[in-house]
Legacy VTK file of the C-alpha trace (Angstrom):
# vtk DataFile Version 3.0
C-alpha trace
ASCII
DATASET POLYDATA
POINTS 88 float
29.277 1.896 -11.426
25.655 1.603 -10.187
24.689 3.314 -7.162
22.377 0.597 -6.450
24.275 -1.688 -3.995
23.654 -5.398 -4.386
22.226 -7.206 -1.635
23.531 -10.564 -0.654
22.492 -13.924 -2.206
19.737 -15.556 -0.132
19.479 -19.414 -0.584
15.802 -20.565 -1.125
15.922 -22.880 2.094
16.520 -19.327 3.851
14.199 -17.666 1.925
11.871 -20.180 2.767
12.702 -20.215 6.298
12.024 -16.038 6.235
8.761 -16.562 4.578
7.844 -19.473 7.226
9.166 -17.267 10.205
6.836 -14.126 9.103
3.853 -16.667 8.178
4.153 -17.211 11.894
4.053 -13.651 13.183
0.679 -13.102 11.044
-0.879 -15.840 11.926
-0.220 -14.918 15.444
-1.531 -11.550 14.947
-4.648 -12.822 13.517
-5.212 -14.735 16.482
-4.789 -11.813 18.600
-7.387 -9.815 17.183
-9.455 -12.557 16.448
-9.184 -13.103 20.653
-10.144 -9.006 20.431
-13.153 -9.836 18.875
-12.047 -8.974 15.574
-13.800 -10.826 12.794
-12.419 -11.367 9.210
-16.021 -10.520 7.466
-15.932 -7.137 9.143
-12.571 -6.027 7.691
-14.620 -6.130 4.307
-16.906 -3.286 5.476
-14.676 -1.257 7.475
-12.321 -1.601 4.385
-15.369 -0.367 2.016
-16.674 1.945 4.697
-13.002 4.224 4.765
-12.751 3.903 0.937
-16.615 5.829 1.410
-15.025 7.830 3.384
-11.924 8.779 1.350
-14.047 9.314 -1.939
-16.896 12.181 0.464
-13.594 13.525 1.980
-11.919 14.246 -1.692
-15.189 15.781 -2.769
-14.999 18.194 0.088
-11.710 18.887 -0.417
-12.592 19.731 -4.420
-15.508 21.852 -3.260
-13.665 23.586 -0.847
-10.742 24.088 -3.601
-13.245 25.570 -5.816
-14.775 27.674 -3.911
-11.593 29.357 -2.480
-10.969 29.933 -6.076
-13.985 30.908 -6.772
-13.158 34.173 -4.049
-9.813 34.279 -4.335
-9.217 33.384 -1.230
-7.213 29.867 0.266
-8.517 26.749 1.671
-6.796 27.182 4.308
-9.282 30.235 5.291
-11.809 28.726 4.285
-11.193 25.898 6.953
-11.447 28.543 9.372
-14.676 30.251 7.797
-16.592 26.954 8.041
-14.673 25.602 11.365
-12.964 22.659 10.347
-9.269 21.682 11.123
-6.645 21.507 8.616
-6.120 17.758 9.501
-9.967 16.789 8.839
LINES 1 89
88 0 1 2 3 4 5 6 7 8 9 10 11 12 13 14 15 16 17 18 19 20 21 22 23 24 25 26 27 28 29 30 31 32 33 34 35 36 37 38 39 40 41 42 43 44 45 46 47 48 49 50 51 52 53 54 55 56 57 58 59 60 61 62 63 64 65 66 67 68 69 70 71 72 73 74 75 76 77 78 79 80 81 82 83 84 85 86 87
């Protein structure tokens, strides 16, 4: 036997009905933000802007890496040599 269990069948009218339901919620949380004065064109940038982010952050992190290796030492001290925090 499997250990995968098998889910019950859904019709497509209640698949539908699912999909229509959680349509709903989004839309509704669009709205929301939109009131916020969230706009759609922004979510572009700040998308771009953490990937940015992400790809400096990893290059630190690399560096860092390196350089603990470089005198056999851990990134974790070296955190504390140059005064970051571990969860920067």
């Amino acid at each position: 036997k499997s250990p995968v269990s098998k889910s019950p069948k859904v019709s497509p009218e209640e698949e539908v009905a699912e999909l229509q339901k959680k349509k709903e919620q989004l839309d509704s949380e669009i709205a929301q933000l939109e009131e916020e004065g969230c706009k759609v064109e922004e979510l572009d940038q700040h998308i771009d802007k953490l990937h940015e982010y992400n790809d400096i952050k990893d290059i630190g992190q690399s560096l860092l890496g390196r350089i603990a290796a470089l005198r056999g030492t851990t990134t974790r001290d070296l955190y504390a040599h140059f005064g970051l925090e571990l969860d920067d």
